[in-house]
C-alpha positions as CSV (number, residue, x, y, z in Angstrom):
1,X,102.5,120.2,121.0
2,X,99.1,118.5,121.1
3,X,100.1,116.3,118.4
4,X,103.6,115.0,119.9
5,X,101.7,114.7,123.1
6,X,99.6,112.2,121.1
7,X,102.1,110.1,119.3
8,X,103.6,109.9,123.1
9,X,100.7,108.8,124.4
10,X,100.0,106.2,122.4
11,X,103.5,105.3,120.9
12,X,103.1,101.5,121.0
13,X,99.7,101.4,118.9
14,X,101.1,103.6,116.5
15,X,104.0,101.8,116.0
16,X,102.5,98.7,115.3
17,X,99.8,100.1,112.8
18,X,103.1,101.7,110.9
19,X,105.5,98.3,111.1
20,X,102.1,96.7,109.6
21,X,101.5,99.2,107.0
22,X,104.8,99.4,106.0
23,X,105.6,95.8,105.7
24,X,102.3,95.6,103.3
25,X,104.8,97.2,100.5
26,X,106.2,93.4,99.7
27,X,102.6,93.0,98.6
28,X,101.8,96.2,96.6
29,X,102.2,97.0,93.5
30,X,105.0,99.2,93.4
31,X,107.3,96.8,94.9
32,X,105.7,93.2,92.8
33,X,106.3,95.1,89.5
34,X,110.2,95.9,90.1
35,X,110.6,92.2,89.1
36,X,108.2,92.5,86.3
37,X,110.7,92.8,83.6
38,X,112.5,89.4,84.6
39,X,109.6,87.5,84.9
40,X,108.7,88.9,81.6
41,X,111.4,87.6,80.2
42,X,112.0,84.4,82.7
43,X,107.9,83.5,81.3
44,X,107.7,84.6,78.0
45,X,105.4,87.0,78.6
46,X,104.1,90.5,77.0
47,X,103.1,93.6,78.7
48,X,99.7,92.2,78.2
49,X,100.3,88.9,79.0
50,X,101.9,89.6,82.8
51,X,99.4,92.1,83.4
52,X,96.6,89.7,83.0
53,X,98.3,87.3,85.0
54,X,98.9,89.7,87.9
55,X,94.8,90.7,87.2
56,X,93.4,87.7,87.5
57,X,95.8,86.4,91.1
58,X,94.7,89.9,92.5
59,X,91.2,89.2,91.6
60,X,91.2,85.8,93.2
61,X,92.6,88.2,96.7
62,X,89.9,90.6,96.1
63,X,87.3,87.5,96.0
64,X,88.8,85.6,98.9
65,X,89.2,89.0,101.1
66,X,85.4,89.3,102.0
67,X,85.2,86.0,103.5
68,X,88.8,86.2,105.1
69,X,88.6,89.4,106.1
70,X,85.8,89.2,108.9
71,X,88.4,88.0,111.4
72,X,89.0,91.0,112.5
73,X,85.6,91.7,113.9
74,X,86.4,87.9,115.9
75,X,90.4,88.3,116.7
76,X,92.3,91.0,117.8
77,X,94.9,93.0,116.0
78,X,97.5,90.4,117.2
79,X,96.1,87.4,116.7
80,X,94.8,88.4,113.1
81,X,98.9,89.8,112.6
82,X,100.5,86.5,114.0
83,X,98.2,84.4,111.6
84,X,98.4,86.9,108.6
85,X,102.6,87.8,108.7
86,X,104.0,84.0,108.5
87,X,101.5,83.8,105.4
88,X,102.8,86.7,103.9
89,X,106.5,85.7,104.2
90,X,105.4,82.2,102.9
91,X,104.3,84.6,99.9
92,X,107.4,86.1,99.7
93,X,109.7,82.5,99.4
94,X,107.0,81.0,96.9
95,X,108.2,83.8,94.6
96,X,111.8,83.4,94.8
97,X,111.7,80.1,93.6
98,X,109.2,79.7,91.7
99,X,109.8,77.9,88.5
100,X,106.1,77.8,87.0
101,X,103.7,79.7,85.8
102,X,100.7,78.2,88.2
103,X,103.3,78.5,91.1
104,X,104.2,82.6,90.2
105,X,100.1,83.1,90.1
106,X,99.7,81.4,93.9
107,X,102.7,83.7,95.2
108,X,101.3,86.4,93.6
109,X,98.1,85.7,94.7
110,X,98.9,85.4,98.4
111,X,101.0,88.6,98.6
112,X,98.3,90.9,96.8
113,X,96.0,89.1,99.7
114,X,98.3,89.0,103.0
115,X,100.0,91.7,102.2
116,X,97.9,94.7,100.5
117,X,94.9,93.4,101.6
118,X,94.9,92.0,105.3
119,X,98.0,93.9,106.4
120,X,96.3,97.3,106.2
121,X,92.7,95.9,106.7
122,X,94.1,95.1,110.0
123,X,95.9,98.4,110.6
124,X,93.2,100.5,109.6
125,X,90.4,99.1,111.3
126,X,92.2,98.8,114.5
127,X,92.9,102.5,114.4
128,X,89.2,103.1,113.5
129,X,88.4,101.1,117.0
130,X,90.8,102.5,119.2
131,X,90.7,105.8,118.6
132,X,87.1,108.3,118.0
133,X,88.3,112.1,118.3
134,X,91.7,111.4,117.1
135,X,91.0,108.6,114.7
136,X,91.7,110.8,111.7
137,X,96.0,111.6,113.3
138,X,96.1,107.9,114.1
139,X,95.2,106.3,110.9
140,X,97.9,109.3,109.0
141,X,100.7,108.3,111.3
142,X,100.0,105.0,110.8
143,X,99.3,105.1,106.6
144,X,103.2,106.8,107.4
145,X,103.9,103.2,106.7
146,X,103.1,102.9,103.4
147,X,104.6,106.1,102.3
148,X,108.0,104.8,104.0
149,X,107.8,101.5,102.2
150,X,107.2,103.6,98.4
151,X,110.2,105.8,99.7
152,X,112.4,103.2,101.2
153,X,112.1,99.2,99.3
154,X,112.2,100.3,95.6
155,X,116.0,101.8,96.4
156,X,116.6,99.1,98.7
157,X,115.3,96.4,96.0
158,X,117.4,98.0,93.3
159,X,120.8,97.4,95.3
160,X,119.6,93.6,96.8
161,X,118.9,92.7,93.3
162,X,122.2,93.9,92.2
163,X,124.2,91.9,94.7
164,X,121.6,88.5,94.7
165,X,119.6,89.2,92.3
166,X,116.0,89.7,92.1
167,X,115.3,86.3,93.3
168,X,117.4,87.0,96.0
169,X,115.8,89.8,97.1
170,X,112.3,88.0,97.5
171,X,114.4,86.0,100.2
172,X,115.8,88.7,102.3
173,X,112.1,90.6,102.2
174,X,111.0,86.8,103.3
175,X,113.2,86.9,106.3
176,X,112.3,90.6,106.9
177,X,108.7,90.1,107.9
178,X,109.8,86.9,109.5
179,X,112.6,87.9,111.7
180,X,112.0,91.6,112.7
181,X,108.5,92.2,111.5
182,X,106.4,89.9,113.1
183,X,108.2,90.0,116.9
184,X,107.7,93.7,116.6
185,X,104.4,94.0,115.9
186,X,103.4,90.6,118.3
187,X,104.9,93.0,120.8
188,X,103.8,96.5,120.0
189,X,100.1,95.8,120.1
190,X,99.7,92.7,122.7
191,X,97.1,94.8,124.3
192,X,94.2,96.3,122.9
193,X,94.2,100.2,123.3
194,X,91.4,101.2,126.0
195,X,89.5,104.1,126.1
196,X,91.3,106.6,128.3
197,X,89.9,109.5,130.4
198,X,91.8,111.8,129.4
199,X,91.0,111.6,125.7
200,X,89.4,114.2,124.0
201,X,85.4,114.3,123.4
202,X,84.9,113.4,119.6
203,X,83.4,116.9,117.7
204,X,81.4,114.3,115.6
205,X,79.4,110.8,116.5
206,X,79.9,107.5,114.5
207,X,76.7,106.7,112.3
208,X,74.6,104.1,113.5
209,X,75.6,100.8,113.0
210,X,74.7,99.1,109.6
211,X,75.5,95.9,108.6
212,X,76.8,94.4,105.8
213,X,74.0,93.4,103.7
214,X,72.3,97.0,104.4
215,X,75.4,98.4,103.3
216,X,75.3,96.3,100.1
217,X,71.9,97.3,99.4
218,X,72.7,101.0,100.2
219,X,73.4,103.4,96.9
220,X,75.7,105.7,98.3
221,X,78.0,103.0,98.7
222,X,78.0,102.4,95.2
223,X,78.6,106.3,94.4
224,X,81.5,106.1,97.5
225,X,83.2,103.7,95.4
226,X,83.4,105.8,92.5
227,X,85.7,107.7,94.0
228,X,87.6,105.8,96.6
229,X,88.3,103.5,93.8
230,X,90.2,105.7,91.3
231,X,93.3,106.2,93.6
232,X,94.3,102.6,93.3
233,X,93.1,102.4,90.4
234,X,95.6,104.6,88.7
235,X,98.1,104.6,91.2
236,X,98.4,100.9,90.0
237,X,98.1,100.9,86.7
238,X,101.1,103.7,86.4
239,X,103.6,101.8,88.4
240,X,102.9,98.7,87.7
241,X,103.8,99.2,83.8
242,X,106.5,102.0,85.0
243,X,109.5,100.3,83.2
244,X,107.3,100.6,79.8
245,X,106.8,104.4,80.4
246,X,110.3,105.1,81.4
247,X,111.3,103.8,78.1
248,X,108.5,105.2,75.5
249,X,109.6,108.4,77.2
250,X,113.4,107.6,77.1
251,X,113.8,108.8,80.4
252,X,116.8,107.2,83.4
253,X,115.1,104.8,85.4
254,X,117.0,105.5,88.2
255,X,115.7,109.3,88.3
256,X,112.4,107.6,88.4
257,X,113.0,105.6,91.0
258,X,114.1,108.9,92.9
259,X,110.7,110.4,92.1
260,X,109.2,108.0,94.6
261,X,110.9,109.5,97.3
262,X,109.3,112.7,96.5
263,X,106.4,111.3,96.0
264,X,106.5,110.0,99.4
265,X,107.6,113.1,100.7
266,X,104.3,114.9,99.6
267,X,102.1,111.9,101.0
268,X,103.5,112.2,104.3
269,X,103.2,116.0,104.7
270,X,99.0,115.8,103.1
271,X,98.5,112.2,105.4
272,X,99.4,114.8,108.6
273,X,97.1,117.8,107.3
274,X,94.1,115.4,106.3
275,X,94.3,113.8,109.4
276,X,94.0,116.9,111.1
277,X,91.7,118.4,108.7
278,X,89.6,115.2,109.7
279,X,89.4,115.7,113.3
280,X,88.4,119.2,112.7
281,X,85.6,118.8,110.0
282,X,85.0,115.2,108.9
283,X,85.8,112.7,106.6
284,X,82.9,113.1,104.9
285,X,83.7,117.0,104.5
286,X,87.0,116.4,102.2
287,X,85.6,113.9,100.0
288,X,85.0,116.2,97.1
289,X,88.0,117.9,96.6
290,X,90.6,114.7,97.4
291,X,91.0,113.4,93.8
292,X,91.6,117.4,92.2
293,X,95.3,116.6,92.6
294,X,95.1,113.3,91.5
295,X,93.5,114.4,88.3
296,X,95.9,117.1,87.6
297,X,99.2,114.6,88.2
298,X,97.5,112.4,85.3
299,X,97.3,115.2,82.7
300,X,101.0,116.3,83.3
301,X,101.8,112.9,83.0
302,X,100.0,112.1,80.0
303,X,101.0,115.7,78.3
304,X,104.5,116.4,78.9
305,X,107.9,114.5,77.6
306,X,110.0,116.0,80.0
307,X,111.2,114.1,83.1
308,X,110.1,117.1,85.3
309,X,106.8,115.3,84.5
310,X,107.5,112.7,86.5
311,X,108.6,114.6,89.4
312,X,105.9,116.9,89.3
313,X,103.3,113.6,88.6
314,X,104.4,112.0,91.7
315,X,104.4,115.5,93.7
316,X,100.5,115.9,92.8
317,X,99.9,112.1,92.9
318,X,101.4,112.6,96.6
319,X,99.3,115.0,97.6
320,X,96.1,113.3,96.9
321,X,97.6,109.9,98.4
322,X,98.1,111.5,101.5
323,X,94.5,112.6,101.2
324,X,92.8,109.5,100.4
325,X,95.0,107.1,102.4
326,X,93.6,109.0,105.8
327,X,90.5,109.6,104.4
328,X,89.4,106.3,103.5
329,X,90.9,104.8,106.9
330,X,88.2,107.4,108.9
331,X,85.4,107.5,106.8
332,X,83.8,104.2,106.8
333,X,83.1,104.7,110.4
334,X,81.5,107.9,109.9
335,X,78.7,106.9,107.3
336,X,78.4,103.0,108.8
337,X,79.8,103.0,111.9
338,X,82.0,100.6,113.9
339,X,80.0,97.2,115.0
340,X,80.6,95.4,112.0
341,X,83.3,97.7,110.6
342,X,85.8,94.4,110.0
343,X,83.2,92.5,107.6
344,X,82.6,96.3,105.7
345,X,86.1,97.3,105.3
346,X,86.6,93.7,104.2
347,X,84.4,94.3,101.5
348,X,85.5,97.7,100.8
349,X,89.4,97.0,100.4
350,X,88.4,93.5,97.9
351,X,86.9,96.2,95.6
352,X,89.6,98.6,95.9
353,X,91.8,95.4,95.3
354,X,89.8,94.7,92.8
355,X,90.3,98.0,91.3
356,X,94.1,97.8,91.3
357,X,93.5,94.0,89.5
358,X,91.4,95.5,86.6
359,X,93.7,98.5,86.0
360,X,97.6,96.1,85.1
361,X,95.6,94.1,82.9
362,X,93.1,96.4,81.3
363,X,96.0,99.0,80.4
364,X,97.9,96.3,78.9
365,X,95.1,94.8,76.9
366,X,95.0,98.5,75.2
367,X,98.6,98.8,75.3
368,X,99.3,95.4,73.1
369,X,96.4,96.3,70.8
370,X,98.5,99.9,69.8
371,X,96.2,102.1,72.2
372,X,98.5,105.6,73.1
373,X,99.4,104.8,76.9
374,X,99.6,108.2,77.3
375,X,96.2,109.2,76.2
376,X,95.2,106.5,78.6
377,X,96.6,108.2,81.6
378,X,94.8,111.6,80.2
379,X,91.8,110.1,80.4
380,X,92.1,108.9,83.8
381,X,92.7,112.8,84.4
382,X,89.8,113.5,83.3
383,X,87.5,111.1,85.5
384,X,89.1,112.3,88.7
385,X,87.6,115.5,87.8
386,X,84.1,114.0,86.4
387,X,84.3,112.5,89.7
388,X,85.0,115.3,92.0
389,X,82.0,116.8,91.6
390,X,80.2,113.9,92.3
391,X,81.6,113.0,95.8
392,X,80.4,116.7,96.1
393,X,77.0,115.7,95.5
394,X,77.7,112.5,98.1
395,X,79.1,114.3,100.5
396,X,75.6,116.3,101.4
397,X,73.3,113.4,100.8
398,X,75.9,111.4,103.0
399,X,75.4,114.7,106.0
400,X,71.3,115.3,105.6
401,X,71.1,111.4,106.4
402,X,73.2,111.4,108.9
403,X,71.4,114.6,110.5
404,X,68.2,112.3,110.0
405,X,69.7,109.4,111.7
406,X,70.2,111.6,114.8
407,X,66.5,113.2,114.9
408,X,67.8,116.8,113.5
409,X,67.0,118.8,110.5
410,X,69.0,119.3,107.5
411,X,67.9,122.6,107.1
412,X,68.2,126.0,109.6
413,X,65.6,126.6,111.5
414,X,63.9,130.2,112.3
């Protein structure tokens, strides 16, 4: 009941976090790479040859996003949305009809950037500062969003393509953010969400506020980013070369495409029990066990023939999504808190972009040189697990220095 009280309460801010989540999809990966085959074949290009093109646009986002991204510390949510939605829908039209290599790299380049970068950048963080003991629920009904889009566009861009092809499609999702995404959000979140007196007392208190350059310097950033990393990473990597997989493993594409559903299906349900789990505990406090599922989805992927696999892949991929897409919208203000939260989440979403950049083109570097894709996906299995227990270790240097920070031991005392 608490929770429905909650999403009542706060309806409009919810709602607009969600529309901007879920209209980040035109700029992910799952949704670029259901034209990959006809550009491939539009271009002239290999498996290789596309995914180094899509690397190095989404490197140029992940370059530009630490500069860009500070607005959000300046602007508010819907002044940073009204500049960042036209941009994005700009995106959109450049690749319908583009004709040109140089011209596919811009549009790519400016969806990876408006739309997987600064559309949840600005979600996230405005979640982060409008809510404190219920930040972990509002960033998983608002990461809702991109669980919907993963369910929802990939169907949706199956039967648009098939009536004005894929070009075609790129207009409508053009006139999509244009025409009902960007009046709904303008409206949704035209005021800033106060602090109300009736919200509950945070269980746990925002670390002290670092900025940028101390974060930079600080290693448990580094080690963070071992882990917050990988999700992307591999989520990426499999569906951007998807169409390749379905056919080494001879398998319907159109049951594939189901699978996403199901994946999204599990995302949803983990998004809700993190966020909870979150508001309870800690973000800090699930970081070691988050990627377990992840790593388990990769070794039934890369071991089995069957297209169960699939369905149970994107089941345990699911779970750990929902996981780490509420986890990594809470945490940040937990170990640096919120004053200059924009410029570090910024940074922190350029590397994850990053992340998703190196992983297209890497895998199809190995791929074109005869390198088993599926041993590939084993071994990105095995890192989640490597990694696990290192978040463990994180996870208490992360709590003794907070505990430090706030003039208390880390240990019991008699």
């Amino acid at each position: 009941m608490m929770f429905f009280t909650f999403l009542r309460d706060n309806a409009r801010w919810l709602a607009g976090g969600f529309l901007l989540t879920l209209f980040s999809s035109f700029g992910q990966t799952f949704f670029i790479s259901l034209s990959a085959g006809q550009i491939r074949a539009e271009y002239g290009l290999s498996h290789g040859g596309f995914g180094t093109l899509y690397m190095v646009a989404t490197l140029a986002s992940a370059l530009t996003l630490p500069k860009f991204g500070q607005i959000v510390d300046r602007y508010s949510a819907r002044t940073v949305a009204l500049i960042i939605m036209p941009l994005l829908a700009a995106a959109a039209l450049l690749m319908a009809v583009s004709s040109h290599i140089v011209v596919l790299a811009v549009s790519i380049y400016m969806l990876r950037l408006f739309g997987q970068g600064m559309m949840t950048h600005n979600a996230f963080t405005a979640m982060a500062r409008w809510f404190s003991a219920q930040r972990g629920r509002a960033v998983s009904v608002v990461t809702l969003g991109h669980n919907v889009g993963e369910a929802v566009f990939p169907l949706l861009f199956v039967l648009v393509a098939g009536l004005v092809g894929w070009r075609g499609s790129w207009v409508v999702a053009a006139l999509a953010l244009a025409l009902v995404a960007l009046p709904a959000v303008g409206a949704l979140i035209a005021v800033e969400r106060a602090p109300r007196a009736n919200d509950p007392v945070a269980r746990k208190v925002d670390a002290p506020d670092w900025t940028r350059g101390q974060v930079i310097r600080d290693p448990m950033f580094y080690l963070l980013l071992m882990g917050v990393m990988a999700p992307g990473f591999i989520g990426t990597t499999i569906f951007f070369h998807q169409v390749y997989l379905v056919e080494l493993r001879g398998w319907s594409i159109e049951i594939f495409a189901v699978s996403f559903t199901f994946m999204a299906a599990m995302t949803v349900t983990f998004a809700l029990v993190s966020g909870q789990l979150i508001d309870r505990f800690s973000a800090v406090a699930i970081l070691p066990g988050f990627l377990v599922p992840l790593g388990a989805a990769c070794l039934v992927l890369g071991s089995f023939d069957g297209q169960w696999s699939a369905f149970a892949f994107m089941g345990l991929l699911g779970i750990s999504y929902g996981f780490s897409s509420t986890l990594f919208g809470a945490l940040w203000p937990e170990v640096y808190g919120l004053k200059h939260l924009g410029s570090i989440r910024a940074l922190t979403v350029a590397i994850m972009v990053f992340a998703t950049a190196m992983g297209p083109g890497l895998t199809g570097f190995l791929i074109d040189r005869g390198v088993s894709y599926p041993a590939q996906i084993v071994a990105m299995g095995l890192y989640c697990f490597v990694t696990s227990f290192l978040m463990t270790y994180v996870a208490a240097r992360v709590r003794v220095r907070a505990l430090k920070a706030a003039g208390l031991s880390a240990t019991p005392r008699a």
